[in-house]
N, C-alpha and C positions, 0 to 999 in steps of 0.2 A: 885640242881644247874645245870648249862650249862655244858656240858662237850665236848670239840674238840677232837677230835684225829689225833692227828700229825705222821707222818714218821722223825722221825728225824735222820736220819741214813740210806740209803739205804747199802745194805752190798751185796757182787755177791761172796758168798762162789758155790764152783761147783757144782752143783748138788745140790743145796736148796738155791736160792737167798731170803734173811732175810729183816725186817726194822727192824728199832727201835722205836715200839711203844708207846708214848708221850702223856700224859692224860693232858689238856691245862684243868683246873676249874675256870669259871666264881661265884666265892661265894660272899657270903654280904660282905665281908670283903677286898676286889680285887680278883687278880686274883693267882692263883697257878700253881705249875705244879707236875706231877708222876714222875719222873725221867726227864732223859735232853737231853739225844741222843749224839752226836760228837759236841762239839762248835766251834763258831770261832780261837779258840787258836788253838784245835787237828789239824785245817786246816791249820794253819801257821805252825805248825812245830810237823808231824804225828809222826816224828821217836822220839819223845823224850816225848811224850805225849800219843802215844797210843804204840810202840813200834812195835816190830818185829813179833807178830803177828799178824797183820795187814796184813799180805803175803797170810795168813790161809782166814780172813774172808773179806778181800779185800774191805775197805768201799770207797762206791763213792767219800766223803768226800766234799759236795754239799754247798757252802754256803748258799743259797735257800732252804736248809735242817735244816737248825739250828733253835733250837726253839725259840731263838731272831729274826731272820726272818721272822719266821712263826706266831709268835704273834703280830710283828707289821706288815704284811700280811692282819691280822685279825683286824685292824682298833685299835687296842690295844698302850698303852705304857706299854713299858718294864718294867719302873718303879713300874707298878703296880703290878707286879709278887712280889709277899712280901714271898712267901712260897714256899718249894721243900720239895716233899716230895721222896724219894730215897726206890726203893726195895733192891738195892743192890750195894757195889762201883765199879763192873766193871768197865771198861775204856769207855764201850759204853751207860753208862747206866749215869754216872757223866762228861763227858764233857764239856757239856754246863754251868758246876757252875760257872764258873769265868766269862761268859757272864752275870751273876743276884750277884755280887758281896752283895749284901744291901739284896737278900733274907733270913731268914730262911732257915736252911737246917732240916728236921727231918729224922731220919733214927735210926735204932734199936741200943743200945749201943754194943750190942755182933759184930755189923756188925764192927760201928767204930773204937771197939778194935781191930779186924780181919783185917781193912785196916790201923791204925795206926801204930798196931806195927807188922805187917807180918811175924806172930809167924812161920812160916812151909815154905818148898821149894814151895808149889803151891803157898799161900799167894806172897809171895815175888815177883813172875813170873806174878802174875795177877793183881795186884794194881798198879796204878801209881800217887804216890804220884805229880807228877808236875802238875797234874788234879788240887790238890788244896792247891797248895802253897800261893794262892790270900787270903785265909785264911779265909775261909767260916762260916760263923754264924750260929756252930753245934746245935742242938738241938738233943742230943741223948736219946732215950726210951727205959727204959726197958719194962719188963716185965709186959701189961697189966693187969687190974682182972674184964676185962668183955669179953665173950664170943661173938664169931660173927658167927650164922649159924653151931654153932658145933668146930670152931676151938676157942682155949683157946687164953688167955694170949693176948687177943687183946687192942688195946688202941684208944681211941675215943678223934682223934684230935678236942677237939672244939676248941682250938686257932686259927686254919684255920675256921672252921666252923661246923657246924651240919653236920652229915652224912660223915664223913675225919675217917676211922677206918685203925690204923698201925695192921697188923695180921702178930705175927714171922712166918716164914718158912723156917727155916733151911734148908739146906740140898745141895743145889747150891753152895752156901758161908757159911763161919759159922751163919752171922748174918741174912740172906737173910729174906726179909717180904713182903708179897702181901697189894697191900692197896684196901681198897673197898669204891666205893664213893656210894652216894646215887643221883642217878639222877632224883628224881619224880617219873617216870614212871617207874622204875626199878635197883636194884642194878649193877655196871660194878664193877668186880673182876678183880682189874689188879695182874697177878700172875708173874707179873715177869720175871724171867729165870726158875719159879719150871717147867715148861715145855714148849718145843720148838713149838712144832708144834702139831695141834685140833685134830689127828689123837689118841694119847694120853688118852685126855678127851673124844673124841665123840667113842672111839673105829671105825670108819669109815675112812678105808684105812690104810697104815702103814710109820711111818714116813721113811723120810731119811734115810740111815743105816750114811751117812755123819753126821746126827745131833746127831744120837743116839750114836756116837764113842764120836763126841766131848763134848756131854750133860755126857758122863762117866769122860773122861780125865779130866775134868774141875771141877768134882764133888768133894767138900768136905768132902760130906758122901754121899756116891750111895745108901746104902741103905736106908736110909732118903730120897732119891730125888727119888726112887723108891716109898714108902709109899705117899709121897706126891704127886703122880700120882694117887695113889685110889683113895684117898681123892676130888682131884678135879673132877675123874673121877665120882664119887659118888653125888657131889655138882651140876654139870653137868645134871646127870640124874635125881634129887631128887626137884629140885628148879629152874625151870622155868622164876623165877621173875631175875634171876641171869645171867648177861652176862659176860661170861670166856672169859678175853683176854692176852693172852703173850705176851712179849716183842719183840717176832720176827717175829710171822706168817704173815707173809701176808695177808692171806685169811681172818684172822679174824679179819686184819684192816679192810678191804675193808667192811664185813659185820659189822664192827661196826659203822666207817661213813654214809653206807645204811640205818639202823635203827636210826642213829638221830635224836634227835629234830630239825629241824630248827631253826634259832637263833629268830628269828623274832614271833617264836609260841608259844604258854603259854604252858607248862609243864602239862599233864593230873595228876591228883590228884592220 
């Protein structure tokens, strides 16, 4: 399937300005998306929708950002967005739901319980529930029983379509899960928040110490979101066919757009 990738969120934290990386899928079935960046709402009214730390990671808050923008940008109707698929409920990662009210939502059950009911003081501090008070059309997953690449417990959305796999990843959030699509030419590993910036996976330079403070504070379980840095770092080195992208880097948007298909080109087999 086609796959865009969108900025939906430009964010100017100090010392490490972020996006919010946005998988747009053109499948048989319409169109999808990986999470949803800031929506129109966060924009009307940030303080009550993304809250006070928003001071921390200071998002542009662009209406030209949003991924209902950006898909009818792309000659698209919004309507056709029937699917979302969610790594995680952060505030910058589910904004945009109430902008595709009629989609599908899929997301891990461990995640949903983690934002429904905000068992813990981080939970509480990091969900916002007015994200989706519009009352969104859950489809919660557990625990796969097929395997992707070495990681267990994966789930093979074909309701969106062939090649749509939910893979848990704890560790970020309680319920946090990477999805991996199949693009033709090669798999795109969306991981999420499991890690910030390529430096991480490629061993090449060192991140932020800004991201690495807050990628701690924000942790669920550190040492889970530790392991799940080998893990990628190891899928990285081992599997060529696999392109790793985060939720924030920059750099690895930029190089994922660079190696696109074009819309217009047939998919190499």
């Amino acid at each position: 399937m086609r796959v865009h990738h969108l900025n939906c969120g430009s964010m100017r934290m100090p010392g490490a300005p972020l996006v919010c990386h946005v998988l747009l899928l053109e499948t048989h079935h319409g169109l999808a998306l990986v999470d949803t960046g800031f929506g129109s709402a966060d924009i009307a009214d940030p303080g009550g929708r993304i809250g006070s730390y928003r001071h921390v990671t200071r998002p542009r808050l662009d209406p030209e950002e949003t991924a209902i923008a950006q898909v009818r940008g792309r000659g698209f109707d919004p309507a056709d967005v029937r699917d979302i698929v969610l790594t995680h409920f952060d505030a910058d990662h589910v904004g945009g739901l109430s902008d595709f009210p009629w989609a599908r939502v899929h997301t891990t059950a461990d995640e949903w319980t983690a934002a429904s009911q905000r068992g813990s003081q981080l939970e509480r501090a990091r969900y916002r529930p007015a994200q989706w008070t519009h009352g969104p059309k859950l489809v919660p997953h557990g625990a796969g029983g097929d395997t992707w690449r070495g990681f267990p417990s994966a789930t093979c959305l074909t309701e969106i379509d062939d090649g749509v796999v939910l893979i848990p990843l704890p560790g970020h959030t309680r319920g946090h899960a990477a999805v991996a699509i199949d693009a033709g030419h090669r798999w795109i590993f969306h991981a999420g928040d499991a890690f910030y910036d390529q430096s991480i996976v490629t061993g090449i330079g060192r991140e932020p110490l800004i991201l690495t403070v807050q990628e701690w504070f924000v942790a669920h379980d550190w040492a889970r979101v530790r392991r799940n840095h080998e893990r990628l770092a190891e899928l990285h080195r081992s599997d060529p066919e696999v392109m790793l992208v985060s939720a924030h880097d920059p750099s690895l948007l930029e190089r994922a757009r660079a190696t696109s298909v074009p819309r217009n080109s047939p998919l190499p087999c």
